[in-house]
C-alpha positions, 0 to 999 in steps of 0.5 A: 507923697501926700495925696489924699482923697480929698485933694482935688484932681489939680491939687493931685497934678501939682503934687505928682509934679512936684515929686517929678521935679524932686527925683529930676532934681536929686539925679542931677538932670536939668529940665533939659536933661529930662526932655532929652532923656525922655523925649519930651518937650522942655515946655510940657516938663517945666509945665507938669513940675508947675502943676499943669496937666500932662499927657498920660504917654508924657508921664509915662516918659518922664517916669521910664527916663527916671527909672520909676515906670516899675512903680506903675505897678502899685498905682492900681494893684492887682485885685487877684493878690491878697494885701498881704503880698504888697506889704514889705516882705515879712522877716522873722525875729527870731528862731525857735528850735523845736523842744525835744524830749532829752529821754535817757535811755539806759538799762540797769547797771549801765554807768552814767 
C-alpha cells in the first residue's frame, strides 16, 4: 500500500479501496461475492472500490469476509510493546560454539 502522510483523506479511501478491490479479486469473489460474504450492500462495495467513503462497521466487514480483520491490529500498535517486537522475527545466521580451552591433562610418564 502507498499511503503516505501527505495524501489527502480522499486519496487515503481510494487507496484502501483499491487494495480492497485487488485482494476481492486475487481470491476470485465477485463484487456480489463480497456482499454476500460480508453482508454489505453491492452499492457501498462497487463505491469503496471507486474511492468513496465507507462506514468503519463496512469496512470492518469487508476485511473479516477476506480474512484480513487481524491486521487491524498494526493500524495503531499497541504503545505498551517496543518496535522491536512488530518487526519480522529476527533469526540467527549463524551458531558459534563457545571456545573451550582443550587442556591436556597428563602426568609425566603417561604416553600420549
Amino acid at each position: 500500500m502507498n499511503i503516505e502522510r501527505s495524501m489527502t483523506s480522499g486519496a487515503i479511501i481510494h487507496e484502501l479501496g483499491t487494495q480492497i478491490k485487488n485482494y476481492r479479486i486475487s481470491r476470485q469473489y465477485t463484487q456480489k461475492d463480497l456482499a454476500e460474504r460480508s453482508g454489505v450492500s453491492l452499492r457501498s462495495i462497487s463505491r469503496f472500490e471507486r474511492g468513496e467513503d465507507v462506514q468503519l462497521g463496512n469496512l470492518i466487514k469487508i476485511l473479516r469476509s477476506l480474512d484480513l480483520v487481524d491486521n487491524l491490529n498494526m493500524l495503531i500498535p499497541d504503545v505498551t510493546k517496543s518496535p522491536s517486537y512488530y518487526l519480522e522475527s529476527t533469526t540467527k545466521k549463524r551458531v558459534r560454539k563457545k571456545k573451550t580451552e582443550d587442556k591436556v591433562m597428563f602426568k609425566w610418564g603417561d604416553e600420549l
